[in-house]
Backbone as a chain_set.jsonl record, in Angstrom:
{"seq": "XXXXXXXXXXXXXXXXXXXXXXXXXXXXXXXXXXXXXXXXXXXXXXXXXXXXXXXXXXXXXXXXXXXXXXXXXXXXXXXXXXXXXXXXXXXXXXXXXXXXXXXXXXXXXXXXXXXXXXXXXXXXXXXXXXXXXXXXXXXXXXXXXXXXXXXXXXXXXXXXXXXXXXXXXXXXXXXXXXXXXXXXXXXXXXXXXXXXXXXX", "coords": {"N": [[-98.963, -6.273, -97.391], [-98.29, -8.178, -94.358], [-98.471, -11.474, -93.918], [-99.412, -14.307, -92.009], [-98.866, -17.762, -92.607], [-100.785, -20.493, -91.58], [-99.915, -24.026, -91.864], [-99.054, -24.022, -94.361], [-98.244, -25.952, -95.724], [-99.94, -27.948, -96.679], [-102.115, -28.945, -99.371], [-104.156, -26.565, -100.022], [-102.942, -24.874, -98.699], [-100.404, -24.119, -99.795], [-101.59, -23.501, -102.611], [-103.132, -20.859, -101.345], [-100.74, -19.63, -100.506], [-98.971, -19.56, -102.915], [-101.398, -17.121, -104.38], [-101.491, -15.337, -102.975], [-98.688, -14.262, -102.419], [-97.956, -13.4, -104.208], [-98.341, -10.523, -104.003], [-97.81, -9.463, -101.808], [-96.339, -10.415, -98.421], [-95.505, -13.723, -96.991], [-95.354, -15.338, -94.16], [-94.912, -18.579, -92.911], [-96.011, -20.868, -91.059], [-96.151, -24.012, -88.961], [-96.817, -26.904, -87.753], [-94.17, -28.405, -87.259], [-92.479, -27.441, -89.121], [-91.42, -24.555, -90.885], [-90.926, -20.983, -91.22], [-92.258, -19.818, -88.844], [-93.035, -22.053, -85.832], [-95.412, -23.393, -84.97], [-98.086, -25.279, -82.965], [-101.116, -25.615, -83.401], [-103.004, -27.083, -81.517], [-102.166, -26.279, -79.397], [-101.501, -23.751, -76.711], [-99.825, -22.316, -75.704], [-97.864, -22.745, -77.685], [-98.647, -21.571, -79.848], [-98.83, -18.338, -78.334], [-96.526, -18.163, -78.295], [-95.012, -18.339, -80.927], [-96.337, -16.136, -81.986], [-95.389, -14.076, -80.78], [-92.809, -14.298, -81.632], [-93.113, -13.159, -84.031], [-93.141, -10.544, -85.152], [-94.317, -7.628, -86.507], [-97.614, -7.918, -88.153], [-100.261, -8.43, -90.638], [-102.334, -9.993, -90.924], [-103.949, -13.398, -90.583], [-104.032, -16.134, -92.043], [-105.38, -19.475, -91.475], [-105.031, -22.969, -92.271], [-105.203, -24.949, -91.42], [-105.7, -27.802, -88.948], [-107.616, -30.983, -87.866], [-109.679, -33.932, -88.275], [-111.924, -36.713, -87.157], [-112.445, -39.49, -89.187], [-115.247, -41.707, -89.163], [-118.263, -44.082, -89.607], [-120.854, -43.017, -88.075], [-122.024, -44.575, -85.313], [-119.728, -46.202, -84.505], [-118.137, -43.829, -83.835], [-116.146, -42.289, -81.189], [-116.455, -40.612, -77.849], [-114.029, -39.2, -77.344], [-112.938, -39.403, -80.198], [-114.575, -37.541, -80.787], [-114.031, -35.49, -79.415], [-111.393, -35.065, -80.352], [-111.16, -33.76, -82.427], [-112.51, -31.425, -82.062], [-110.855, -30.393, -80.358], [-108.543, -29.925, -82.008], [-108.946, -28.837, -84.54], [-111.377, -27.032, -84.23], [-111.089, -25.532, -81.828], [-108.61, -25.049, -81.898], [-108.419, -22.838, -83.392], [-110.197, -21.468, -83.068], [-108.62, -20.463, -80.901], [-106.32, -19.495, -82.492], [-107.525, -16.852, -82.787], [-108.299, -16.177, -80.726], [-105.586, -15.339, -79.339], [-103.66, -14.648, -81.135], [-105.092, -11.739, -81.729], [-104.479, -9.97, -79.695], [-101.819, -9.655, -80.759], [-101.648, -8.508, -83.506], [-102.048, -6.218, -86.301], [-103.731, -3.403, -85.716], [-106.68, -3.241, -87.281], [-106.488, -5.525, -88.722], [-106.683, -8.695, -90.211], [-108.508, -12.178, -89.737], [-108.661, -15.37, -91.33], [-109.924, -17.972, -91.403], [-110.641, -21.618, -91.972], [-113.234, -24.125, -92.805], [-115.208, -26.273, -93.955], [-116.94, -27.892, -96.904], [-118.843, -29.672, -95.322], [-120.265, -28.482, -94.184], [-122.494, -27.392, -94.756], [-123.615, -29.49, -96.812], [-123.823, -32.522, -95.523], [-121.66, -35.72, -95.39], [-121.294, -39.222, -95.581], [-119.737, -40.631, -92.505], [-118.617, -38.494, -91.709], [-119.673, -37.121, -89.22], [-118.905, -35.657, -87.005], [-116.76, -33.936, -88.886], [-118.853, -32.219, -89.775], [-120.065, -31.292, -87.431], [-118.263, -30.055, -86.558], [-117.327, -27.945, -88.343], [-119.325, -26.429, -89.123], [-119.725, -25.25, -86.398], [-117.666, -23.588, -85.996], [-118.16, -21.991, -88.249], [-120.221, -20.725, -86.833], [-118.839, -19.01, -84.209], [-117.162, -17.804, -85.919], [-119.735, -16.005, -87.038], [-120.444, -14.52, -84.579], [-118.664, -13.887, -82.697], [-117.089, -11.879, -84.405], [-118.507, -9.576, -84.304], [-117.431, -8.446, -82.149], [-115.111, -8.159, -82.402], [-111.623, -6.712, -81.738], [-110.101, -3.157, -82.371], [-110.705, -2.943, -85.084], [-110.498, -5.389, -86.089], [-111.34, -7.763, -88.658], [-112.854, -10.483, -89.203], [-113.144, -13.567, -91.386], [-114.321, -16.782, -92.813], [-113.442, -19.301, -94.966], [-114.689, -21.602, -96.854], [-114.155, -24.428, -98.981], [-115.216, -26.696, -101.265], [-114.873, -30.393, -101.551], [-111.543, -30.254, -102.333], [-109.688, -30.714, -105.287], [-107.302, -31.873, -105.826], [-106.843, -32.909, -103.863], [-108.661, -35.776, -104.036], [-107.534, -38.09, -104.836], [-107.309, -38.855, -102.304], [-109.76, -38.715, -100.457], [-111.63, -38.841, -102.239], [-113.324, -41.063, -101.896], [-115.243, -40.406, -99.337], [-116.591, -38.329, -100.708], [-118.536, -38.919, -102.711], [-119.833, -38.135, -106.162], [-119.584, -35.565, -105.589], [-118.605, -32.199, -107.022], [-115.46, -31.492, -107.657], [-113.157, -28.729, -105.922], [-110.715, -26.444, -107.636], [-107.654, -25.99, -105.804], [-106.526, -23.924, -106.627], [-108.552, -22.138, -106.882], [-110.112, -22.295, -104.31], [-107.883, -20.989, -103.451], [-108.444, -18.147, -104.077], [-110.721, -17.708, -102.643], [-109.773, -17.272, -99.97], [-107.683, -14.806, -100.925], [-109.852, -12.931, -101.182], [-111.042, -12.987, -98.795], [-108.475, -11.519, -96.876], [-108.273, -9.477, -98.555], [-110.167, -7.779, -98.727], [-113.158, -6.229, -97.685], [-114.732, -7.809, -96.051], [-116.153, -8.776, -93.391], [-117.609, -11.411, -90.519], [-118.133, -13.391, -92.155], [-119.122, -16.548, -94.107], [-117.025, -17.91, -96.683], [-117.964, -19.388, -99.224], [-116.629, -21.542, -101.393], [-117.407, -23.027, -104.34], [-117.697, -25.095, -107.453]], "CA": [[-99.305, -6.84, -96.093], [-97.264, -9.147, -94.1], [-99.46, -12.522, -93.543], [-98.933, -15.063, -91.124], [-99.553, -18.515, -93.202], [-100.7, -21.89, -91.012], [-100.644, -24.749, -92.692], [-98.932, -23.604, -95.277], [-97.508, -27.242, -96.54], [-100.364, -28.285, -97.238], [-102.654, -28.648, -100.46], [-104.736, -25.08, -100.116], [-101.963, -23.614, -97.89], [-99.572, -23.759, -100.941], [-102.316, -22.443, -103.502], [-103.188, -19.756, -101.259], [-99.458, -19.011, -100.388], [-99.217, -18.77, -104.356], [-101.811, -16.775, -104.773], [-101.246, -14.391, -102.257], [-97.429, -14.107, -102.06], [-97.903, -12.551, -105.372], [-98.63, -9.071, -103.866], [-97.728, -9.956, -100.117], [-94.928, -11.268, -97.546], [-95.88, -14.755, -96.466], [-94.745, -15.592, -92.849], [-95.239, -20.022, -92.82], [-95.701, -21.605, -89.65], [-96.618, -25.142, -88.831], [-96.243, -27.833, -86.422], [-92.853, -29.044, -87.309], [-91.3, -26.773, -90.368], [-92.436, -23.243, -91.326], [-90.642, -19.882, -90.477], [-92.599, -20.184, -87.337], [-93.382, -23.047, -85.176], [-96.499, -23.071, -84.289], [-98.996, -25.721, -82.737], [-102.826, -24.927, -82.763], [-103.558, -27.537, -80.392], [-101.509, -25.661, -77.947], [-101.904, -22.445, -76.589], [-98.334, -21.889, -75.272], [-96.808, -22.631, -78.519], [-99.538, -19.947, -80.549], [-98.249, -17.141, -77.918], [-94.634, -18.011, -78.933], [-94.993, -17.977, -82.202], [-97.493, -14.882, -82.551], [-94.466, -13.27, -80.099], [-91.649, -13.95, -82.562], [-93.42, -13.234, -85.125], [-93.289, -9.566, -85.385], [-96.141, -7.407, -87.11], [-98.45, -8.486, -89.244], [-101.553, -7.909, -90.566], [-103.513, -10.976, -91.048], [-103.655, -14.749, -90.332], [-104.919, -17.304, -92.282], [-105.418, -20.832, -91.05], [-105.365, -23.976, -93.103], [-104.991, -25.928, -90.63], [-107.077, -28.336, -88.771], [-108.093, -31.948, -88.779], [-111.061, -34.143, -87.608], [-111.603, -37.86, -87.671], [-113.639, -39.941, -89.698], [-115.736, -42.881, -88.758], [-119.211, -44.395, -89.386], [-121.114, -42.624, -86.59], [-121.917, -45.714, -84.637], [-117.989, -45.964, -84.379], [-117.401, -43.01, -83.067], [-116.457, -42.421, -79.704], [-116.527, -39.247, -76.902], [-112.7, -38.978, -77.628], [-113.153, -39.266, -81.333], [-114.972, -35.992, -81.164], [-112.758, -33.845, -78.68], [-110.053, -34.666, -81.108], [-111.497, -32.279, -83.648], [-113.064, -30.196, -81.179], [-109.527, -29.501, -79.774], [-107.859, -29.553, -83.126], [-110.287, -27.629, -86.034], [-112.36, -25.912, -83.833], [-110.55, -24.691, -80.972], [-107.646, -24.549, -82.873], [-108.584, -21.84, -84.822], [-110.855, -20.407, -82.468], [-107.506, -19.878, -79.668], [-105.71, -18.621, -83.512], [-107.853, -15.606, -82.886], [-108.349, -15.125, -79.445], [-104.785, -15.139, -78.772], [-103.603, -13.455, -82.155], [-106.213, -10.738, -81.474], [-103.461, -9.041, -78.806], [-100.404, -9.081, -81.502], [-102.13, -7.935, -85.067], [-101.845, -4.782, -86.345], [-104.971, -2.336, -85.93], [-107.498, -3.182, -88.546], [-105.711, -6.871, -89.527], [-107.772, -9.917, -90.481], [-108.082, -13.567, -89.325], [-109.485, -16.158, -92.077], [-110.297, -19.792, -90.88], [-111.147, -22.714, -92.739], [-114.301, -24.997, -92.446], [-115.052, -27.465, -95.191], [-117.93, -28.306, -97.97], [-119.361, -30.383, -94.916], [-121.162, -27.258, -92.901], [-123.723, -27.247, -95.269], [-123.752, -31.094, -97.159], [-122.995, -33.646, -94.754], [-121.383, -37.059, -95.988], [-120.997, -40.789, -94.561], [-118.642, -40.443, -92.039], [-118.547, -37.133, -91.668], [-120.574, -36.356, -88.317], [-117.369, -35.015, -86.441], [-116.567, -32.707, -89.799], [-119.911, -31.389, -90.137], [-120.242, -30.445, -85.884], [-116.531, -28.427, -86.277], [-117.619, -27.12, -89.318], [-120.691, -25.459, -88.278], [-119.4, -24.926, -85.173], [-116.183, -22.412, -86.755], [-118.86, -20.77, -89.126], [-120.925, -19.67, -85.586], [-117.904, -18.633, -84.006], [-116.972, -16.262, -86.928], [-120.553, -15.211, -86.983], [-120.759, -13.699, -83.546], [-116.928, -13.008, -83.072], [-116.46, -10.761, -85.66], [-119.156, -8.268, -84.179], [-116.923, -7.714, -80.986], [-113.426, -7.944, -82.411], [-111.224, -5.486, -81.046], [-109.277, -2.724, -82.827], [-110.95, -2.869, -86.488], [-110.186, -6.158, -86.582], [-112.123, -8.495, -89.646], [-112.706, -12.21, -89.263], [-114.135, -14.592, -91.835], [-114.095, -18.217, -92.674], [-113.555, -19.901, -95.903], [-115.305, -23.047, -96.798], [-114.555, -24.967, -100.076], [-115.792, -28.004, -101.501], [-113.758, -31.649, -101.639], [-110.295, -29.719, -103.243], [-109.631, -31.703, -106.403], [-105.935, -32.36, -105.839], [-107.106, -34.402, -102.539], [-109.343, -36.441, -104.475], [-106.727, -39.285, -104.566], [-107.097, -39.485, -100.541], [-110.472, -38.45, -100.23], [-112.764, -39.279, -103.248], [-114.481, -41.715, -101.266], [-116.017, -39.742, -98.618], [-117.435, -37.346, -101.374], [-118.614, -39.088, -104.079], [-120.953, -37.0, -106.035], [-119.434, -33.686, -105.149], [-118.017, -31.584, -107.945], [-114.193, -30.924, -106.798], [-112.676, -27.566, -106.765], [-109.168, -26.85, -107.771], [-106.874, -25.527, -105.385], [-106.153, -22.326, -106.708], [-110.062, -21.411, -106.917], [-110.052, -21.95, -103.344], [-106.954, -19.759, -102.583], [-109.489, -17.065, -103.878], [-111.693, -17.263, -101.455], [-108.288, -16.877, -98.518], [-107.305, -13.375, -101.082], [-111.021, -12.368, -101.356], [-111.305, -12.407, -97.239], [-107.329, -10.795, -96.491], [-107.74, -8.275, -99.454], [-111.357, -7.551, -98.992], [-113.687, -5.262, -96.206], [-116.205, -8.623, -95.443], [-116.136, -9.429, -91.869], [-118.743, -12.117, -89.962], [-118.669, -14.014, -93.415], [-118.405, -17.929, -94.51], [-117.203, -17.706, -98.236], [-118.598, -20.834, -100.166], [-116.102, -21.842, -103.1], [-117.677, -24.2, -105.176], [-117.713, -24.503, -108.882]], "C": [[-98.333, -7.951, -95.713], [-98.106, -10.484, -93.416], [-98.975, -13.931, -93.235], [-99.664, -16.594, -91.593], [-100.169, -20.005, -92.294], [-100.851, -22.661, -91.68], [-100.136, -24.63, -94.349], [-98.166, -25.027, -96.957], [-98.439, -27.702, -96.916], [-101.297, -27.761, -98.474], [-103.011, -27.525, -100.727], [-104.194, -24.288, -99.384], [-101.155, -23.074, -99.217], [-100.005, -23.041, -102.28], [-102.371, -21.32, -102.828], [-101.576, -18.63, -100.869], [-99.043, -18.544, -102.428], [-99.866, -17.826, -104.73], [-101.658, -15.629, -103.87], [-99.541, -14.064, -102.238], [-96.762, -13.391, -103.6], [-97.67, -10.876, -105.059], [-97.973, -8.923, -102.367], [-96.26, -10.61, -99.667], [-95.763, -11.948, -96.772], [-95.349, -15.429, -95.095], [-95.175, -17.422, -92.858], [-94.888, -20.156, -91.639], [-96.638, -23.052, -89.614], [-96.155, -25.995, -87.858], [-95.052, -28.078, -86.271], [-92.217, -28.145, -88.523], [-92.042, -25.457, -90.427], [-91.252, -21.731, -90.775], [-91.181, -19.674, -89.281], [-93.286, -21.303, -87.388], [-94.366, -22.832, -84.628], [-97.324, -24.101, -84.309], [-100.263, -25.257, -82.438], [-103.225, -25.519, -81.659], [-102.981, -27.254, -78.381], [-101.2, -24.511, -78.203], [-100.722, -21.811, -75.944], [-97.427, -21.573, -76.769], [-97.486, -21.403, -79.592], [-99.161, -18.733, -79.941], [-97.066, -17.057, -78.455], [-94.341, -17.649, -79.731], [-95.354, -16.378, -82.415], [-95.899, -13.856, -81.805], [-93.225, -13.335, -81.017], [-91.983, -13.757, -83.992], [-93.175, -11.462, -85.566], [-94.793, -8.669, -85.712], [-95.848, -8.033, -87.887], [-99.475, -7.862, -89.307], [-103.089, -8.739, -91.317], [-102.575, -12.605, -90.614], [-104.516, -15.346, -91.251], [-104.703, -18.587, -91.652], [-105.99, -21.979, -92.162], [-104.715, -24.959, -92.856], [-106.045, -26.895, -90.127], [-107.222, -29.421, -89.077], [-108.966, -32.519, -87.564], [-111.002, -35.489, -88.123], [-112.379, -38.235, -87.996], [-113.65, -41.299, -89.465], [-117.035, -42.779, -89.202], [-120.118, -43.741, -88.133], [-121.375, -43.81, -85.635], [-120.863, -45.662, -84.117], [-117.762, -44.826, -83.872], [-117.557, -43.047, -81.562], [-116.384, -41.041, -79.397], [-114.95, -38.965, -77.682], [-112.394, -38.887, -79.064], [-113.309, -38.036, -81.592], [-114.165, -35.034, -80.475], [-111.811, -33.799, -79.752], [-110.546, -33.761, -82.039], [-111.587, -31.09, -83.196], [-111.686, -29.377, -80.785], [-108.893, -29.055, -81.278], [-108.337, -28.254, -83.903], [-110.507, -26.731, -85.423], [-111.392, -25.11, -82.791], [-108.779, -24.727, -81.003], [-107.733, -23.081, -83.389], [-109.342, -20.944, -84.046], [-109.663, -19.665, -81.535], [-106.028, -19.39, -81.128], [-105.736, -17.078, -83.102], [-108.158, -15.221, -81.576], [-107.014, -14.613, -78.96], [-104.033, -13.807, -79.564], [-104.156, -12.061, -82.429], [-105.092, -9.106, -80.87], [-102.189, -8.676, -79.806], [-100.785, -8.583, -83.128], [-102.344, -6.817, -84.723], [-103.434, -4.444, -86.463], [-105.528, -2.71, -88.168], [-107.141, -5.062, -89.898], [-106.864, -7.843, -89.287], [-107.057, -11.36, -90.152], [-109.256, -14.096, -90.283], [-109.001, -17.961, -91.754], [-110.486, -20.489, -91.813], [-111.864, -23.853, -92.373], [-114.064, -26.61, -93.3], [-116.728, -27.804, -95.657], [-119.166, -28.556, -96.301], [-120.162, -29.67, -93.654], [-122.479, -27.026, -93.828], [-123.849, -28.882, -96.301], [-122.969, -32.011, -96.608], [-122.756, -34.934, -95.8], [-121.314, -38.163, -95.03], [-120.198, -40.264, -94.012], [-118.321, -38.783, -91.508], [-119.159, -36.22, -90.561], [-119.693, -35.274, -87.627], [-117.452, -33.562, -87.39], [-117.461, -31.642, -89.833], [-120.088, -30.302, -88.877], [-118.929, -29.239, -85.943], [-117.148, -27.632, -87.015], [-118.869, -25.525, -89.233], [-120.75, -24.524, -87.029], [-117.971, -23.756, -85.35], [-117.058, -21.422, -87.104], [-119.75, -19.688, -88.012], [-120.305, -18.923, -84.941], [-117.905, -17.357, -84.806], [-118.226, -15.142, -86.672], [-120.639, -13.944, -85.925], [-119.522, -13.337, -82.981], [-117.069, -11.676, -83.511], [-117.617, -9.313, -85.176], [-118.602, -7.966, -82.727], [-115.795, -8.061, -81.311], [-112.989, -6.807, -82.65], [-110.654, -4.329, -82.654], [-109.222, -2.68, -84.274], [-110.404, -3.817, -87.042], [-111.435, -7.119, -87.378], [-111.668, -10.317, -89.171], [-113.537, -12.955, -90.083], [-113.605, -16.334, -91.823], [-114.132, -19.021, -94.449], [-114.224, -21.907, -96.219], [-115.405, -23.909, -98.291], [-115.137, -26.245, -100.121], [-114.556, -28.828, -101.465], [-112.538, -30.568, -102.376], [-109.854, -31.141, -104.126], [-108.304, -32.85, -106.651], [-106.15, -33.313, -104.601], [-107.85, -35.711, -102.972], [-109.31, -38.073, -104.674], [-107.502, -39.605, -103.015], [-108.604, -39.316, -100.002], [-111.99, -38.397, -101.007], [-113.779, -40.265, -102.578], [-115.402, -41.545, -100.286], [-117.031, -38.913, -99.696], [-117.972, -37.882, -102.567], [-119.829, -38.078, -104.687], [-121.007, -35.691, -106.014], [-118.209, -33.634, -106.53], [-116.662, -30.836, -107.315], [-113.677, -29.969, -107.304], [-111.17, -27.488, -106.543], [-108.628, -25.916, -106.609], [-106.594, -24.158, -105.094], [-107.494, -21.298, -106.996], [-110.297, -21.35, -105.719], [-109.236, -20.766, -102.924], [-107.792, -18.333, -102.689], [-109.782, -16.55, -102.774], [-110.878, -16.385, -100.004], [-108.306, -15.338, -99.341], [-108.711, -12.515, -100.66], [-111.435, -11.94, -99.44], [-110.019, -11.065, -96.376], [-107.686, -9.465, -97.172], [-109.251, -7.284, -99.593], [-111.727, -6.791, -97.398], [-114.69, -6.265, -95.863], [-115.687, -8.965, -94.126], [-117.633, -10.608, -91.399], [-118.811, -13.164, -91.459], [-118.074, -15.893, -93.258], [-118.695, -17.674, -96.339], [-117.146, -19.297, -98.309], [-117.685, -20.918, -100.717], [-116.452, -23.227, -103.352], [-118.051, -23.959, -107.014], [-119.338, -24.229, -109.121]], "O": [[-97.669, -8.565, -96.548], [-98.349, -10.351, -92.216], [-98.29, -14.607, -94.001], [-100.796, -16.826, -91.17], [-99.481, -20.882, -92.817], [-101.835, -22.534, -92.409], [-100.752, -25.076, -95.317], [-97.87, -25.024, -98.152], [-98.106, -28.238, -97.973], [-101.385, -26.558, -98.721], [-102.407, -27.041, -101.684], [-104.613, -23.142, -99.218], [-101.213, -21.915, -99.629], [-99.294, -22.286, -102.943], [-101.742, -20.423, -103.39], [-101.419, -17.411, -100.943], [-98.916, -17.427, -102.93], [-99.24, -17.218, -105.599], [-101.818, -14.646, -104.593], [-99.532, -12.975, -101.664], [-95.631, -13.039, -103.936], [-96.965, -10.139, -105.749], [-97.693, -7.758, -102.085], [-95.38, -11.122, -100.359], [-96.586, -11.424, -96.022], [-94.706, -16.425, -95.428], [-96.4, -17.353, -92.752], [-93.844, -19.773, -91.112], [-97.718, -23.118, -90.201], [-95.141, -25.773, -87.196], [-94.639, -28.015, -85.113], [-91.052, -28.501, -88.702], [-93.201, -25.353, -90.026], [-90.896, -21.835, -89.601], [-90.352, -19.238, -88.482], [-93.953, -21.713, -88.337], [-94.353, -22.03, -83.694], [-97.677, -24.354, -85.461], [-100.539, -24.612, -81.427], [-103.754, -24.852, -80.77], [-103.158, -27.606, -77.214], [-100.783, -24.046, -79.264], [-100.821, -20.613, -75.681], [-96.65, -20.646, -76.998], [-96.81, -20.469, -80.025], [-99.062, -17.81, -80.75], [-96.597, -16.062, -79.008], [-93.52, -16.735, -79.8], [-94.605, -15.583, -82.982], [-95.462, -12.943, -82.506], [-92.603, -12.278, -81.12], [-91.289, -14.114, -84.944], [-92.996, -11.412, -86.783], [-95.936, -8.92, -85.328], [-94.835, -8.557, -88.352], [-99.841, -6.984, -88.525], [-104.149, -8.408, -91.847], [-101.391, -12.891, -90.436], [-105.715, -15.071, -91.243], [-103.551, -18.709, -91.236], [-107.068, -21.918, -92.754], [-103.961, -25.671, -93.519], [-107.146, -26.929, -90.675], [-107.124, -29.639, -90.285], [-109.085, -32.058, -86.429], [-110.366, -35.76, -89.142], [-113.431, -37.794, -87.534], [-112.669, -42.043, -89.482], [-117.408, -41.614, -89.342], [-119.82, -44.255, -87.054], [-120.348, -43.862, -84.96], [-120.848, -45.009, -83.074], [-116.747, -44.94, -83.185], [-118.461, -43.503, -80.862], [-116.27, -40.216, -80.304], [-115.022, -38.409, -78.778], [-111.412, -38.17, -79.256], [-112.592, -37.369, -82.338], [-113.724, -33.976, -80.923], [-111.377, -32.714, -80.138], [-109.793, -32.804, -82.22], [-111.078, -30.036, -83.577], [-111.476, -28.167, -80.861], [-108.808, -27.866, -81.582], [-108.087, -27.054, -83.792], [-110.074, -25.615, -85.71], [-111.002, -23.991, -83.125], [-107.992, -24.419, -80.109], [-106.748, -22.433, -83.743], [-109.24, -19.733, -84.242], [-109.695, -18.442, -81.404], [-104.921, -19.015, -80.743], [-104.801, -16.281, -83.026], [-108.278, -14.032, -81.28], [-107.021, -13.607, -78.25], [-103.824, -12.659, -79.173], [-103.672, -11.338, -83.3], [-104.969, -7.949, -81.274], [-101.609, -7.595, -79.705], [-99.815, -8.306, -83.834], [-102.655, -6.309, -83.645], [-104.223, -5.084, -87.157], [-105.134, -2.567, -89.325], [-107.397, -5.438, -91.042], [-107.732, -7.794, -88.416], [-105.879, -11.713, -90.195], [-110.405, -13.655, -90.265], [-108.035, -18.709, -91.909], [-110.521, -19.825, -92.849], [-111.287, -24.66, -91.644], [-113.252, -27.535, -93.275], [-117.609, -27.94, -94.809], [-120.126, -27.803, -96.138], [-120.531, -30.131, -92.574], [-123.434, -26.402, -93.365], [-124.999, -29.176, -95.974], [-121.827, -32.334, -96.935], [-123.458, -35.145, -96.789], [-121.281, -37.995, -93.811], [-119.637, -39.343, -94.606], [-117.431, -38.473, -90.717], [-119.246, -34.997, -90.671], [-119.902, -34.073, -87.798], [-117.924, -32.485, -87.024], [-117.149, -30.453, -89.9], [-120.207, -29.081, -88.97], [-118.781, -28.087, -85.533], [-117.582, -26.585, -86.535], [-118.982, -24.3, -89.282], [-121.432, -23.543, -86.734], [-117.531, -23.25, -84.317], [-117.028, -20.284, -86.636], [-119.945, -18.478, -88.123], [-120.896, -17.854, -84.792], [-118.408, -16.264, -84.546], [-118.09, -13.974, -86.306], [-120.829, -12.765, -86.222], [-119.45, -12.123, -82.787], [-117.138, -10.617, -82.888], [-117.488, -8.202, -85.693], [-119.308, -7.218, -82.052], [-115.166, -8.404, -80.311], [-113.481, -5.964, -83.4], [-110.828, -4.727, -83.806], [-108.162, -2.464, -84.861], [-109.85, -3.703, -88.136], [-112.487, -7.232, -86.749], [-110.648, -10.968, -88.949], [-114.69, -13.111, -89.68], [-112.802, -16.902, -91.083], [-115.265, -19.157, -94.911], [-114.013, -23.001, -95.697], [-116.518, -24.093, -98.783], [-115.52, -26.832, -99.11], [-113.429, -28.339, -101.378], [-113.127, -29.978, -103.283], [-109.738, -32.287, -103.692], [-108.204, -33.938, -107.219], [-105.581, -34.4, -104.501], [-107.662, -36.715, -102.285], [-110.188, -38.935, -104.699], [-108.19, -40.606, -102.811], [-108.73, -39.87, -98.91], [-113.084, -38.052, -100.561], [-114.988, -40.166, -102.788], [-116.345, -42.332, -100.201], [-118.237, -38.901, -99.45], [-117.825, -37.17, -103.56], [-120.585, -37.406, -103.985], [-121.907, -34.886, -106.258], [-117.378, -34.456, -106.915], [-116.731, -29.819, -106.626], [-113.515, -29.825, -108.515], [-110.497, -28.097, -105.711], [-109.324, -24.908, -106.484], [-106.467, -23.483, -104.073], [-107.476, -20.093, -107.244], [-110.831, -20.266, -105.485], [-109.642, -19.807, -102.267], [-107.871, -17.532, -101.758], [-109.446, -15.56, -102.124], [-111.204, -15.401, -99.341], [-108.866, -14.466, -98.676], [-108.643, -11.55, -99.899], [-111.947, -10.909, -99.004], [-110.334, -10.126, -95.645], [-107.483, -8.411, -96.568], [-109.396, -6.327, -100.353], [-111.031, -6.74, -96.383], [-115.68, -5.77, -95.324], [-114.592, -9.521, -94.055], [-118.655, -10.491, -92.075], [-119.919, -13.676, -91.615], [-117.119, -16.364, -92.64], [-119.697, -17.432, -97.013], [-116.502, -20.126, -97.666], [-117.43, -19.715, -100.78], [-116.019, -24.255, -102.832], [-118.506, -22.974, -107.595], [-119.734, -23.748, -110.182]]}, "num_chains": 1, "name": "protein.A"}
């Protein structure tokens, strides 16, 4: 398969680019470096890309970010930024990507731990989060052309733990390359409408 990576610089882009690029041709795209250029938060630069991209026959996304505050602290603008980023990021991945994937090709998203155990700080994370996994749900039973869509959702990743241990304390962190799983297990697999869990 030839799979179109977002995100691919970071932490669980680079496990699942390992773990997939085993069997596979990895296409990287990202905001600023990648074999393609590609912004989620813009819907000009996702046609461009998806247009020089050739075929393919999946996308993953492991992309995506969301801000954290105290809720009190947050503001209206606080939350669009996710909303535009995470969520409709990833949601305009697949509406647009939809038109250039090959017959029967898959799109896998990424949530986070925080769609089913919220943390301090975390109101923002939890609303995208939840808000991706519904998406997939009811998506995936009118996508075109035998196309599959799920959503991966690990726990804290262990290698972030430095930058992010303090939002999660408490949570059992998974490594990296136990996540990328979950990314082969949706590309290499027949589940559609799904949110895969990885947690130890």
């Amino acid at each position: 398969m030839r799979i179109i990576l977002i995100g691919a610089t970071g932490t669980i882009g680079k496990a699942v680019a390992k773990e997939l690029g085993q069997r596979h041709e990895i296409v990287t795209a990202g905001r600023t470096s990648g074999d393609l250029i590609m912004d989620i938060t813009d819907t000009t630069s996702i046609r461009n890309a998806f247009e020089k991209a050739g075929k393919f026959d999946a996308v993953i996304s492991c992309a995506g970010h969301v801000k954290w505050a105290p809720f009190p602290k947050f503001t209206t603008e606080d939350y669009e930024f996710g909303l535009k980023d995470k969520l409709m990021g990833q949601v305009n991945l697949v509406l647009i990507g939809s038109e250039y994937i090959n017959d029967g090709g898959s799109f896998t998203l990424s949530s986070g731990v925080t769609d089913h155990d919220p943390i301090p700080m975390g109101s923002s994370a939890s609303m995208v989060a939840c808000a991706i996994s519904g998406f997939v749900m009811a998506a995936s039973l009118e996508m075109p052309r035998g196309q599959r869509l799920n959503v991966v959702s690990p726990g804290v990743i262990e290698e972030a733990m430095e930058n992010y241990g303090a939002f999660f304390r408490g949570h059992c962190p998974v490594p990296a390359a136990r996540a990328a799983l979950g990314y082969a297990k949706s590309v290499e697999g027949l589940q559609t409408g799904q949110t895969m869990r990885i947690v130890l």
